[in-house]
N, C-alpha and C positions, 0 to 999 in steps of 0.2 A: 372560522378562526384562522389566525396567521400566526406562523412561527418560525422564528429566527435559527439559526444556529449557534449554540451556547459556546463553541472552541472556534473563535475565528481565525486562531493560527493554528497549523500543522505542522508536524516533521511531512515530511516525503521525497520520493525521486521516482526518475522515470528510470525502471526497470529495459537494462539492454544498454541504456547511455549515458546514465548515472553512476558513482562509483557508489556499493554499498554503503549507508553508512555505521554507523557503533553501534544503534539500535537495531538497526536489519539483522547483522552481525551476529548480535546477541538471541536474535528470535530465531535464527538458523541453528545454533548453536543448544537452545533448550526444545528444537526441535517442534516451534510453532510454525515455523517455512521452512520447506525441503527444496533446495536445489532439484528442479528435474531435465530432462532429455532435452532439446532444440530451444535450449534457455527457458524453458516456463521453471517457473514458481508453483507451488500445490501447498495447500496447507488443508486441516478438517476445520469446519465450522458446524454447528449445531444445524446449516444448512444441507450438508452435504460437501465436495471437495468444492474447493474454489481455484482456477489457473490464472495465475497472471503472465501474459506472455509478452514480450518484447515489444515496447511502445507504450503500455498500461505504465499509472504511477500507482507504485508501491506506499500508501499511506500507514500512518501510524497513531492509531485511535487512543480516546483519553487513556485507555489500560496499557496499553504499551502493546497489542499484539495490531500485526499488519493486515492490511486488508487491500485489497487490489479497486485498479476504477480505471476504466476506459479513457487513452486522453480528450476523446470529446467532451464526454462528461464531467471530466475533471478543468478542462476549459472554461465551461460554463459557470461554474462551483467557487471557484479559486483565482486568486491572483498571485503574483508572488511577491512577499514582502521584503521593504527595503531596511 
């Protein structure tokens, strides 16, 4: 079977050279993403910790909490809208 992706647009940025934005902001703030040490990002997930570190895009899932992706990955996935 084949399946599409249901939210074909995103919030996101690249963490390190993008300016936070109001959402990011706000998820630091209720304490879903923690600022850490040589710019990474950490937050819990049901996985275990997650780091996003400097060059990763910081994405923003349907619920509102962030989640980190490698830019190659995120290369692949995405384009950005006009």
């Amino acid at each position: 079977m084949r399946y599409r992706n249901k939210h074909p647009e995103i919030e996101a940025f690249r963490f390190g050279y993008d300016q936070w934005p109001e959402w990011f902001v706000k998820c630091v703030e209720l304490g879903w993403a923690v600022p850490g040490d040589a710019g990474a990002i950490l937050r819990t997930t049901y996985r275990g910790v997650e780091y996003v570190m400097k060059g990763d895009w910081v994405i923003q899932n349907y619920n509102g909490i962030p989640y980190g992706m490698d830019e190659d990955c995120f290369a692949r996935i995405y384009e950005k809208c006009e």
